[in-house]
N, C-alpha and C positions, 0 to 999 in steps of 0.2 A: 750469596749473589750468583743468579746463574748466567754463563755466556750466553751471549746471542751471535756468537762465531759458529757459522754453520760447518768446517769440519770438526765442530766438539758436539755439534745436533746430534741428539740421540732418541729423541721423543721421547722420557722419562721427567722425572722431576728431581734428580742426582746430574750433575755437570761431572768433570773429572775432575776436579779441581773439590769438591764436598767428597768425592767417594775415596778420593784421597787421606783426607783430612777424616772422612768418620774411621777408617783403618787403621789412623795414625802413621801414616806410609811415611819414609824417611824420603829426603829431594829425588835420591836416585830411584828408588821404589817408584813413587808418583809418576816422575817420566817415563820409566818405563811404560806406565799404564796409558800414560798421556798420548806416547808414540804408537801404542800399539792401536787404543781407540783411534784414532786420529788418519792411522794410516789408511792410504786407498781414498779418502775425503780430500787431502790438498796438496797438490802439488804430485810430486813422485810418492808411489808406494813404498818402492824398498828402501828409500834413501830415511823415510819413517822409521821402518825394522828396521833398519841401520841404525839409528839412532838409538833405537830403543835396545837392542843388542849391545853399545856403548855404556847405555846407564847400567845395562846387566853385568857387564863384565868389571865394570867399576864396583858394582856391588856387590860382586863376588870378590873382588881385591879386597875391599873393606872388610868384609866378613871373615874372610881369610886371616887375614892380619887382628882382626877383634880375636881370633878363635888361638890362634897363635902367641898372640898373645898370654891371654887368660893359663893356655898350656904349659908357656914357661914359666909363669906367675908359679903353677903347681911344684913344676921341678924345683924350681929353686927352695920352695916350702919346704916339697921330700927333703931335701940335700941340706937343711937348713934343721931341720929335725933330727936327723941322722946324725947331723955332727953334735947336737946340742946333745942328746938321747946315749950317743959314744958308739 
């Protein structure tokens, strides 16, 4: 289903909302894309990039935190082998 919201016009036959979804882009991903198209079309420009600079640093948190994770997921493996190994 494409909008008929003219700041999401793009003259294509891809919305943001399908180019989203063919990438499999995660909520915060999409709005970034969403803010960035979008921006300069409605209302204020920067308050757009602004927005979309939010979704970005959000998804640098998460990613962060996914990556941090998974890393001490490893340590404790090492440390977890070490001690079993002697």
């Amino acid at each position: 289903m494409r909008s008929s919201v003219m700041h999401y016009e793009n003259g294509t036959q891809v919305d943001v909302i399908e180019f989203a979804s063919m990438y499999d882009l995660s909520f915060n991903r999409g709005n970034i894309v969403k803010y960035v198209v979008r921006a300069g079309k409605k209302d204020d420009e920067v308050k757009d990039l602004e927005k979309a600079l939010d979704y970005l640093q959000r998804e640098i948190a998460t990613v962060r935190a996914r990556r941090d994770a998974e890393t001490e997921k490893i340590k404790n493996h090492e440390v977890i082998v070490k001690y079993v190994n002697g």
